[in-house]
C-alpha positions in Angstrom: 72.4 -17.3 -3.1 69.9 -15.2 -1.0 66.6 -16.4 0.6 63.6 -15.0 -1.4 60.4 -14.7 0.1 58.5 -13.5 -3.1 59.7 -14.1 -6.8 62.1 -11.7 -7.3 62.2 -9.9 -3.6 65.0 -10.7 -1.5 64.9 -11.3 2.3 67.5 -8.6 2.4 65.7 -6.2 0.3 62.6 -6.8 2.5 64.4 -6.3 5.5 65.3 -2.7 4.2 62.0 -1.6 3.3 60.8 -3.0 6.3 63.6 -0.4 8.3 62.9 2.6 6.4 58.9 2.1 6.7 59.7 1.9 10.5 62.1 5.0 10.8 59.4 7.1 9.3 57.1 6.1 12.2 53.2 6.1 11.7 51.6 9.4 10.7 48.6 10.1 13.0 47.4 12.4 16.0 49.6 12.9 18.5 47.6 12.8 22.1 49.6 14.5 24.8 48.6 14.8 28.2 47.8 17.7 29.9 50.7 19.1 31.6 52.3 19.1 28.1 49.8 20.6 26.4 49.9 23.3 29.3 53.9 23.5 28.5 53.3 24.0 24.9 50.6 26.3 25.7 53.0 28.4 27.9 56.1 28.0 25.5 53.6 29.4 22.4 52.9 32.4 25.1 49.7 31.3 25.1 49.5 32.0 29.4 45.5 31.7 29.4 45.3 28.4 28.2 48.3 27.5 29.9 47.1 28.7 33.8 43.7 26.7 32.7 45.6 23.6 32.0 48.4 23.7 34.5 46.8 25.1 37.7 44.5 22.2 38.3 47.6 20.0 38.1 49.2 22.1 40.4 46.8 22.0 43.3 46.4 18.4 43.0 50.3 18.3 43.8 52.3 17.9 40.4 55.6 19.0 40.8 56.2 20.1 37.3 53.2 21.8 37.2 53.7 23.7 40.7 57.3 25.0 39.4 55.6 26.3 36.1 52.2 27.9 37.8 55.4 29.3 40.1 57.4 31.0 37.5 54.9 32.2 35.7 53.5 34.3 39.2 57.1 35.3 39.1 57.6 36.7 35.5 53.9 38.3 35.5 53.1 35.7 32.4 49.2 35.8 32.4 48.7 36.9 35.4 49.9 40.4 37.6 53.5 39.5 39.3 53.1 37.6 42.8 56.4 36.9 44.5 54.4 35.8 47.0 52.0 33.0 45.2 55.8 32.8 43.4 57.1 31.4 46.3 54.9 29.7 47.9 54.5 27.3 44.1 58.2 27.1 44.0 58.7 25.9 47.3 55.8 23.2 47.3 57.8 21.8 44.2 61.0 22.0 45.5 59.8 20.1 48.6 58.8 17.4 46.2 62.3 17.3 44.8 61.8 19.4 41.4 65.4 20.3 40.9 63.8 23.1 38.6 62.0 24.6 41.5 65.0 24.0 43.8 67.2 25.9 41.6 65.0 28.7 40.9 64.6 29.4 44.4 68.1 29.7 44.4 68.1 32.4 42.1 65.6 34.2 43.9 67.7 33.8 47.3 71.1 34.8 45.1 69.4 38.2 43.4 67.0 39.4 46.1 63.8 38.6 43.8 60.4 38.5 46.1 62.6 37.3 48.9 65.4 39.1 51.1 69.1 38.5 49.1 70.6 35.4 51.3 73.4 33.5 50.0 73.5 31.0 52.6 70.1 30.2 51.6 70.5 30.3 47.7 73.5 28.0 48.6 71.5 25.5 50.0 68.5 25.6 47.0 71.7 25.0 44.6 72.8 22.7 46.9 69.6 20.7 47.0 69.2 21.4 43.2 72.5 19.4 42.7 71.8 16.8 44.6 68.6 16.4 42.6 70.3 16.1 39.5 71.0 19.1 37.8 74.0 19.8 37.5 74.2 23.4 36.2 73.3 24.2 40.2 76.9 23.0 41.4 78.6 25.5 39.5 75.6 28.2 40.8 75.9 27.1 44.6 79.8 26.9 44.5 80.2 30.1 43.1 77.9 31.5 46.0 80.2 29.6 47.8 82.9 31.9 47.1 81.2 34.8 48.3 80.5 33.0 51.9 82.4 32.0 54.8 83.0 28.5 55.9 80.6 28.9 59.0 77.9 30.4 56.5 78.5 27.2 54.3 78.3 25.2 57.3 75.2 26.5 58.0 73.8 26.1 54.7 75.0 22.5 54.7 73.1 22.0 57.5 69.9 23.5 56.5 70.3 21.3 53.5 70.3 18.2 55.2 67.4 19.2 57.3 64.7 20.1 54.1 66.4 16.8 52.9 65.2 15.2 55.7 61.2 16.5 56.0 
């Protein structure tokens, strides 16, 4: 015999409508903040909007917003290419620990982009990257590592642990 809460509803009948009301979540405006509405700005192309809602973010020092203001200097989105302004983004987010940042710069070091091509450096942007969490920049810094010498990895080891360490 089941429990029934209402003539003719059982508990476990309730409990199921109950489940499928909540799996459907509540319909309603969704209120994101702004660095995601900047995101969704720059994913839509939209690089106006996305410059106005990200570079204030930016200067006030978040991360995520520093490595997106960064790439977008780099790729000319909205705004004329600036390896330069590039940089200087990317490396004020990689110093905060955006693995994002880290690993971009790595990329930059690995290909020559904006910067003089320097494998000991990329290596130690992947290497930071890693160490950061993402783990796509282990497989990037070790196969830079197989175009280096064991002194140059040395050396990129140790320039690791000193930006580690500011």
């Amino acid at each position: 015999m089941e429990l029934e809460l209402e003539p003719g509803m059982s508990f476990r009948f309730k409990c199921a409508i109950a489940m499928f009301v909540l799996s459907c979540g509540v319909p309603g405006p969704v209120s994101a903040g702004p660095f995601e509405d900047g995101l969704h700005a720059l994913e839509g192309g939209n690089y106006e909007r996305a410059m106005r809602l990200l570079r204030p973010l930016a200067a006030e020092g978040d991360p995520r917003a520093q490595y997106q203001i960064g790439v977008m200097h780099e790729e000319g989105w909205g705004v004329p290419r600036d390896y330069p302004e590039a940089l200087g983004w990317l490396l004020r987010a990689a110093d905060k620990g955006n693995a994002d940042a880290q690993n971009h710069l790595g990329f930059l070091y690995l290909y020559g982009r904006g910067v003089k091509k320097d494998y000991v450096t990329a290596y130690m942007w992947f290497d930071l990257a890693a160490a950061d969490g993402a783990a796509h920049a282990a497989f990037s810094r070790d196969l830079v590592a197989a175009n280096m010498t064991p002194s140059q990895v040395a050396v990129a080891h140790k320039l690791a642990s000193a930006r580690k360490s500011k």
